[in-house]
N, CA, C and O atoms as a DFTB+ gen file, in Angstrom:
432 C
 N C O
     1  1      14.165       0.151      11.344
     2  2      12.791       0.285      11.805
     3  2      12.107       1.405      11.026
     4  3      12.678       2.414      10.613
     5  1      10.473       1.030      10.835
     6  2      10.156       1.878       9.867
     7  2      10.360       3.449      10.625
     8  3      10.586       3.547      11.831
     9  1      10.273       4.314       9.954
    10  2      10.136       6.191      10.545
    11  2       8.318       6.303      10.408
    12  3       7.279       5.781      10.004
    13  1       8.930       7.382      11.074
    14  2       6.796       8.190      11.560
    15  2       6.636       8.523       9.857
    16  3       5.598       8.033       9.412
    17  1       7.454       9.248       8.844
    18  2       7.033       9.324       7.615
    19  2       7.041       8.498       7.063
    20  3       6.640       8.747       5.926
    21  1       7.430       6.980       7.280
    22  2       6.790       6.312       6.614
    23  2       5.516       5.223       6.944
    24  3       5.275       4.265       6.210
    25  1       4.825       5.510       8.052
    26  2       4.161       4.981       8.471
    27  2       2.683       6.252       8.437
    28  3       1.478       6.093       8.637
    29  1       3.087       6.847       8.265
    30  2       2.472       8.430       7.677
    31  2       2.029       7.772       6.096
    32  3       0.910       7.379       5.767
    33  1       3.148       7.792       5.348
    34  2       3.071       7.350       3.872
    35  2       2.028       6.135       3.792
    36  3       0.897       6.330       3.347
    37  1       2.539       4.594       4.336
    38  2       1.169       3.774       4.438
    39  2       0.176       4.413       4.842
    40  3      -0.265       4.921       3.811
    41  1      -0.658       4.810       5.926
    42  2      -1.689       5.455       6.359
    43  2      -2.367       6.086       5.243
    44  3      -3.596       6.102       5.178
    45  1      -1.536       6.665       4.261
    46  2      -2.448       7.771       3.347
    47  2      -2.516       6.653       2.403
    48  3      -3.597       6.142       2.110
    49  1      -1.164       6.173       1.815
    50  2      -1.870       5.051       0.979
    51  2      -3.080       3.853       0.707
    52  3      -3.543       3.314      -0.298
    53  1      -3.365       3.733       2.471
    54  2      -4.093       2.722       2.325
    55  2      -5.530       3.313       2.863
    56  3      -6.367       2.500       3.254
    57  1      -5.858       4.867       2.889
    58  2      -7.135       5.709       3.603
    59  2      -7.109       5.123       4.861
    60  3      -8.159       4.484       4.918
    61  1      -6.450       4.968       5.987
    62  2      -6.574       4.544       7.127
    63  2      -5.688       5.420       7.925
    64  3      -4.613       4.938       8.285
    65  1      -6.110       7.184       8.404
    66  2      -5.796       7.703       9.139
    67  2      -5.791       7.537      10.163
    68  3      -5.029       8.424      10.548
    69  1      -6.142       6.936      11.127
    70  2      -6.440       6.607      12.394
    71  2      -5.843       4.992      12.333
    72  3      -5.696       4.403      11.263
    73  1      -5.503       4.340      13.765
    74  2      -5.215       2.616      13.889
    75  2      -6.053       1.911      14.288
    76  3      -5.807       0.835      14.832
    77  1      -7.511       2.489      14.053
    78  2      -8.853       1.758      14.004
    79  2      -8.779       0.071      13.963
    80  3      -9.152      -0.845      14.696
    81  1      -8.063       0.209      12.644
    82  2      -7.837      -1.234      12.015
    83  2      -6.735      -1.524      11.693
    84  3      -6.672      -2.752      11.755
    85  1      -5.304      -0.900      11.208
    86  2      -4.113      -1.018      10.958
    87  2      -3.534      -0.006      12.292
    88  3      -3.580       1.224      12.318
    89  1      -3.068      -0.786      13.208
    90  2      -2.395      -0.004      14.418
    91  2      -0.675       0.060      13.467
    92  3      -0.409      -0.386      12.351
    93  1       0.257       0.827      14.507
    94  2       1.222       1.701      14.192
    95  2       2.233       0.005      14.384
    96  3       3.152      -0.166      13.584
    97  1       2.022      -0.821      15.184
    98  2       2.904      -1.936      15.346
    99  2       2.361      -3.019      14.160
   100  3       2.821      -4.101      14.523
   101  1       1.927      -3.137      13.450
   102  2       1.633      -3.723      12.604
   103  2       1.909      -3.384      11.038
   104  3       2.291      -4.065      10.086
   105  1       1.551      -2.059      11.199
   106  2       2.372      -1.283       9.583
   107  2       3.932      -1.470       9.704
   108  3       4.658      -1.647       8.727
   109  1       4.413      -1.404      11.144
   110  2       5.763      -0.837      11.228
   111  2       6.756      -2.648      10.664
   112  3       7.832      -2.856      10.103
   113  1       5.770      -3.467      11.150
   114  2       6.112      -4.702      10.637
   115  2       6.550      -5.169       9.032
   116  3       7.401      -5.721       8.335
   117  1       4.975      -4.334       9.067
   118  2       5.256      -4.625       7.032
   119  2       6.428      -3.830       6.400
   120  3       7.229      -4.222       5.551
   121  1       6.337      -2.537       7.054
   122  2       7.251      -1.771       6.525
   123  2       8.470      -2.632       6.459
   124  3       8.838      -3.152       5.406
   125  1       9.099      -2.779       7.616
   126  2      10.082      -3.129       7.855
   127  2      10.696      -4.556       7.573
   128  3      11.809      -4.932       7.940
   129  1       9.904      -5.177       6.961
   130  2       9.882      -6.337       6.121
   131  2       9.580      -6.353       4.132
   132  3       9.961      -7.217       3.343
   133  1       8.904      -5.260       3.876
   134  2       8.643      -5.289       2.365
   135  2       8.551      -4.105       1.747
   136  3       8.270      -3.941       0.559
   137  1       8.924      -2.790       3.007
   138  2       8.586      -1.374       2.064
   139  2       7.718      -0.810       2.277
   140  3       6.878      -1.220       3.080
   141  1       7.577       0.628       1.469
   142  2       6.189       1.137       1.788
   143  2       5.006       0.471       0.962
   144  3       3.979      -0.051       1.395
   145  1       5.449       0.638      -0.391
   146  2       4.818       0.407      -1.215
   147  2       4.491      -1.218      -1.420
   148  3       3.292      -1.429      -1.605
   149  1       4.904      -1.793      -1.420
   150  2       4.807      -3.798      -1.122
   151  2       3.646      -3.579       0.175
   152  3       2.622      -4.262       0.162
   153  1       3.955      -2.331       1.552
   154  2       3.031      -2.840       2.561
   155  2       1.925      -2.322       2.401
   156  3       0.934      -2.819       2.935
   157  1       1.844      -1.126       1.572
   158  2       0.588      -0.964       0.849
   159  2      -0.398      -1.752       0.399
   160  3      -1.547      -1.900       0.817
   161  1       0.390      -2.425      -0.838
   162  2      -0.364      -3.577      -1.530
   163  2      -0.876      -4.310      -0.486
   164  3      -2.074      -4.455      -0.241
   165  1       0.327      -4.905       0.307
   166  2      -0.463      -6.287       0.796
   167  2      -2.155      -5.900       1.971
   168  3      -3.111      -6.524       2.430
   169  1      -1.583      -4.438       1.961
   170  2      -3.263      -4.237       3.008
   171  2      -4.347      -3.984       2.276
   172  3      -5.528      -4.251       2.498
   173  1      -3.651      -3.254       1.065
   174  2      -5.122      -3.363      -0.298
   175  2      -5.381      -5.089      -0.228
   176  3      -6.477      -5.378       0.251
   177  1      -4.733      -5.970      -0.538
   178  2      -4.896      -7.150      -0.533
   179  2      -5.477      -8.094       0.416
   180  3      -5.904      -9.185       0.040
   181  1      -5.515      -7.643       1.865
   182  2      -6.065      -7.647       3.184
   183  2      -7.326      -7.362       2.881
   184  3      -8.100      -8.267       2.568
   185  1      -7.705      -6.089       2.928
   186  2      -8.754      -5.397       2.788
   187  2      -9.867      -5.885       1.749
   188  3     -11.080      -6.093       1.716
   189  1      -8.800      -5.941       0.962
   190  2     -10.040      -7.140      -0.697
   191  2     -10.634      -8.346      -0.368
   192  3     -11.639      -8.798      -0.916
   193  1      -9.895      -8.959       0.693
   194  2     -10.324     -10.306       1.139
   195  2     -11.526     -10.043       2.251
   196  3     -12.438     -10.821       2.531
   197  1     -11.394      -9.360       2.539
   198  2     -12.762      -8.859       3.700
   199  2     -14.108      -8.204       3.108
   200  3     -15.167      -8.187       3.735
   201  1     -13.914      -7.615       1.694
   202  2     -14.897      -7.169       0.812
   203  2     -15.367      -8.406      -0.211
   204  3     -16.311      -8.288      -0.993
   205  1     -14.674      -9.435      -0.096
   206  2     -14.930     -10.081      -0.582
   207  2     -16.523     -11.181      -0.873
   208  3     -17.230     -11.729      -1.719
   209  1     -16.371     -10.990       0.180
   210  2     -18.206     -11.462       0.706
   211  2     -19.188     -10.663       0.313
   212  3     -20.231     -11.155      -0.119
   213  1     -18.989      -9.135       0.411
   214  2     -19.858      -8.170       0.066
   215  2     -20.834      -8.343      -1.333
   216  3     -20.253      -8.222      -2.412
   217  1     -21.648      -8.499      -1.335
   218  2     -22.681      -9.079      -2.569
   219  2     -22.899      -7.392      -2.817
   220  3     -22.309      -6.490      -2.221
   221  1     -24.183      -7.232      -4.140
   222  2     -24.802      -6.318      -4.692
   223  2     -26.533      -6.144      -4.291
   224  3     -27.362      -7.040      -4.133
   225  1     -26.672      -4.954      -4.218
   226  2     -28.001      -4.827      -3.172
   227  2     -28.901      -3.850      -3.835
   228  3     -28.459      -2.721      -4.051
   229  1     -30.537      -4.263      -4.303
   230  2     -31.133      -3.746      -4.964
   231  2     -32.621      -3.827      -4.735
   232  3     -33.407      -4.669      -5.170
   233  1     -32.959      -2.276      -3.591
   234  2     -34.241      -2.627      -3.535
   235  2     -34.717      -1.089      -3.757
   236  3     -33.986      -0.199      -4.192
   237  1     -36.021      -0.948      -3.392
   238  2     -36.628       0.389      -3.942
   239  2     -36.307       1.327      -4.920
   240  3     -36.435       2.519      -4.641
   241  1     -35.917       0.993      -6.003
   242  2     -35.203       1.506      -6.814
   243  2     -33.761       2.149      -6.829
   244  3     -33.225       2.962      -7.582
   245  1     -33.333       1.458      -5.683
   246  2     -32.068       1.905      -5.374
   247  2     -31.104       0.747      -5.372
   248  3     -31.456      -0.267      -4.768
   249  1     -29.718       0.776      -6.081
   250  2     -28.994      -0.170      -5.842
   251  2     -27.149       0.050      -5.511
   252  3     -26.455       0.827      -6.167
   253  1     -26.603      -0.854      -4.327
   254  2     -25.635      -0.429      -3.984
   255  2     -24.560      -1.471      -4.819
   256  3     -24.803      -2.663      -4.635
   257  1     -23.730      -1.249      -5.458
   258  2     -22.245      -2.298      -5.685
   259  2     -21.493      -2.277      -4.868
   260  3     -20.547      -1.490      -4.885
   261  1     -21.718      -3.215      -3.831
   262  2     -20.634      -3.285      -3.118
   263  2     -19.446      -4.199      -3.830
   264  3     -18.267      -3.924      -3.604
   265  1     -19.877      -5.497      -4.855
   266  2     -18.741      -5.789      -5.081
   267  2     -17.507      -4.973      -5.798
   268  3     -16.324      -5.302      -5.877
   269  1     -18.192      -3.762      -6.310
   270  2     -17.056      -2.911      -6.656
   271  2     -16.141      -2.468      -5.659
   272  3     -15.171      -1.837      -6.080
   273  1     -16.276      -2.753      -3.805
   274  2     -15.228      -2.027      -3.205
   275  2     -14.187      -3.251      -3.267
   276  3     -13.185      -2.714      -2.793
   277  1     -13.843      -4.507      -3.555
   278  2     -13.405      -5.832      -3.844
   279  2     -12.614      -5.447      -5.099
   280  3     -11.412      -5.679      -5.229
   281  1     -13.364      -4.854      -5.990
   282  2     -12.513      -4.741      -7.354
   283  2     -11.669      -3.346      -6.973
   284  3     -10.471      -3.309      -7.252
   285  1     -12.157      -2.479      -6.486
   286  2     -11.226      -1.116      -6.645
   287  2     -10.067      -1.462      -5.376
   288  3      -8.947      -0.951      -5.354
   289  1     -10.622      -2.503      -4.264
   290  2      -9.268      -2.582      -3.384
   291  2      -8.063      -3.093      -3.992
   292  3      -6.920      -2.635      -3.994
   293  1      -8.861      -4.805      -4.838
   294  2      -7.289      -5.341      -5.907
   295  2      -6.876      -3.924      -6.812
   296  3      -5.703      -3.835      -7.176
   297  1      -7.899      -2.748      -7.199
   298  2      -6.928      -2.470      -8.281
   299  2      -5.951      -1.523      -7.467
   300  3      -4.971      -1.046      -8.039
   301  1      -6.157      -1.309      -6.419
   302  2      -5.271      -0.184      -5.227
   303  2      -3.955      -1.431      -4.849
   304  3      -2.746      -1.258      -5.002
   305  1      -4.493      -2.399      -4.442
   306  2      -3.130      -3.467      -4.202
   307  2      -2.052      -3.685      -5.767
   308  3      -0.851      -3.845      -5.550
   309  1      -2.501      -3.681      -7.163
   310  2      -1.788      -4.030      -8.030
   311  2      -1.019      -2.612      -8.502
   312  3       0.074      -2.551      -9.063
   313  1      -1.740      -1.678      -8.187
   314  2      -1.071      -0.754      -8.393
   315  2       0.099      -0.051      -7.436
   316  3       0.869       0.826      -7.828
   317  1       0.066      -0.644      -6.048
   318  2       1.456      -0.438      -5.234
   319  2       2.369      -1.496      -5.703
   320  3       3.550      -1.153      -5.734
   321  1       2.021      -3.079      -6.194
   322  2       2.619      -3.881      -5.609
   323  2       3.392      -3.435      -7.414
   324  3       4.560      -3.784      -7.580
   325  1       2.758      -2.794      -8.451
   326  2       3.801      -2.266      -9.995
   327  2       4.995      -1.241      -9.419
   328  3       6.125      -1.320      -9.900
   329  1       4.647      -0.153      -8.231
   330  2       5.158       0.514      -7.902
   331  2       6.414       0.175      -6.624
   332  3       7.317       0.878      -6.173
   333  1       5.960      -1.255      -6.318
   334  2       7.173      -1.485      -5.327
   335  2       7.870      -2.266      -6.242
   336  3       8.852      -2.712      -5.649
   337  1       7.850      -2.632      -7.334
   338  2       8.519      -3.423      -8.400
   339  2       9.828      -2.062      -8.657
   340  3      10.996      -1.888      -8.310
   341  1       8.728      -1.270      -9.514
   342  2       9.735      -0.266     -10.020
   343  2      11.027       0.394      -9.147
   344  3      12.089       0.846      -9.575
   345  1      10.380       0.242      -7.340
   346  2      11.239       0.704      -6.473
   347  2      12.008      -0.161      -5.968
   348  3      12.737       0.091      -5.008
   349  1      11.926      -1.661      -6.736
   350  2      12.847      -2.118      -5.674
   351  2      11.933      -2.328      -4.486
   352  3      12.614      -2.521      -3.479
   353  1      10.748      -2.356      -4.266
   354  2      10.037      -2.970      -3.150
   355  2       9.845      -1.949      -1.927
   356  3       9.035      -2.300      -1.069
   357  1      10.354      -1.001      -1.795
   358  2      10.909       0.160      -0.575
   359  2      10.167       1.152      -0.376
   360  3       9.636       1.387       0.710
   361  1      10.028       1.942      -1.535
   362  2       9.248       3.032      -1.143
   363  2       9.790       4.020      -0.942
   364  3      10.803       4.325      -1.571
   365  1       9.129       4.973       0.217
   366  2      10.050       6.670      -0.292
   367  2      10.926       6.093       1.497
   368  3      10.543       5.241       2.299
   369  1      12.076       6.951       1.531
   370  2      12.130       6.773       3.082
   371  2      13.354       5.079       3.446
   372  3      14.135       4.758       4.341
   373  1      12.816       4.396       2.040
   374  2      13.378       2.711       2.937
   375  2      15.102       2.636       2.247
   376  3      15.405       3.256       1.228
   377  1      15.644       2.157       2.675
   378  2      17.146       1.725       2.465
   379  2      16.948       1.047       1.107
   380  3      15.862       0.476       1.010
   381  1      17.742       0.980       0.045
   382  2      17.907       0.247      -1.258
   383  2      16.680       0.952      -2.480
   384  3      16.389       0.494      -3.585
   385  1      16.226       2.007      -1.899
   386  2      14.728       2.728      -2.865
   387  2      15.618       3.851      -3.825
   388  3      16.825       3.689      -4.000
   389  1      15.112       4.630      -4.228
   390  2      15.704       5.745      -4.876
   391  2      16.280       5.888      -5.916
   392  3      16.392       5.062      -6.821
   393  1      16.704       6.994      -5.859
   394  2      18.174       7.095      -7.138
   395  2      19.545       6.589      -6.716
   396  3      20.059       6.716      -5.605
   397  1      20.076       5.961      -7.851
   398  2      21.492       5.156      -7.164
   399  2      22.592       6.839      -7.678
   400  3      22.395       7.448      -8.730
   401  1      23.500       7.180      -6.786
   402  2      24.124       7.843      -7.275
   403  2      25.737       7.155      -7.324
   404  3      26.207       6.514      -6.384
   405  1      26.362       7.395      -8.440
   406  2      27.840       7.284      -8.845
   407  2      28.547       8.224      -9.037
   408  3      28.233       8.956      -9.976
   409  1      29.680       8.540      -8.287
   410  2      31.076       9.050      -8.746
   411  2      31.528       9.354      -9.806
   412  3      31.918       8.297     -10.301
   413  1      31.781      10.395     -10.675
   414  2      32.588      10.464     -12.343
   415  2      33.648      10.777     -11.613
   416  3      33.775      11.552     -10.665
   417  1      34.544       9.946     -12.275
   418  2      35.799      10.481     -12.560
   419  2      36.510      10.351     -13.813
   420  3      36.450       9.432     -14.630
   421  1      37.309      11.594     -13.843
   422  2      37.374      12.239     -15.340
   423  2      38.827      11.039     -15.609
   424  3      39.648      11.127     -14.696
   425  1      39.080      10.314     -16.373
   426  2      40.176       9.754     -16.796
   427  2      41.027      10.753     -17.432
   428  3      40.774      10.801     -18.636
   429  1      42.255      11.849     -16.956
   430  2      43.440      12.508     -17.576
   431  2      44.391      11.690     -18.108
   432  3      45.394      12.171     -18.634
């Protein structure tokens, strides 16, 4: 089951301090199914799909890009989902992540 640090770790990864919108039983799911970093992505990937609609808005000489929060969420999802590659999918905290350590032994 995921730990409070790593449900700490999603939270910061994905700017969602509070369970406004990602409650603590729902991260603890992803975690505990794909990692930190994989459950990262997939809420950047969540999140992109909901910005997705967001058009570009231009009146009084003022104009907002919203479709840029669509592009910067995929580039927040591709960039966990390179980093759960490199980890093995896990993250800091998950079983099978890390450094592998081995035994020397000296052959006399």
């Amino acid at each position: 089951m995921a730990t409070l640090e790593e449900i700490a770790d999603v939270r910061q990864n994905i700017h969602e301090p509070d369970d406004d919108d990602w409650t603590d039983e729902n991260i603890i799911v992803l975690v505990d199914a794909h990692g930190v970093n994989k459950a990262s992505a997939i809420i950047w990937r969540k999140k992109a799909s909901g910005y997705a609609e967001l058009v570009n808005v231009s009146e009084a000489g003022s104009s907002l890009a919203m479709s840029d929060l669509h592009k910067q969420a995929l580039r927040m999802a591709e960039a966990f989902e390179e980093a759960a590659s490199l980890d093995g999918g896990g993250g800091s905290g998950s079983s099978g992540s890390g450094p592998k350590v081995k035994t020397i032994v000296r052959g006399d």
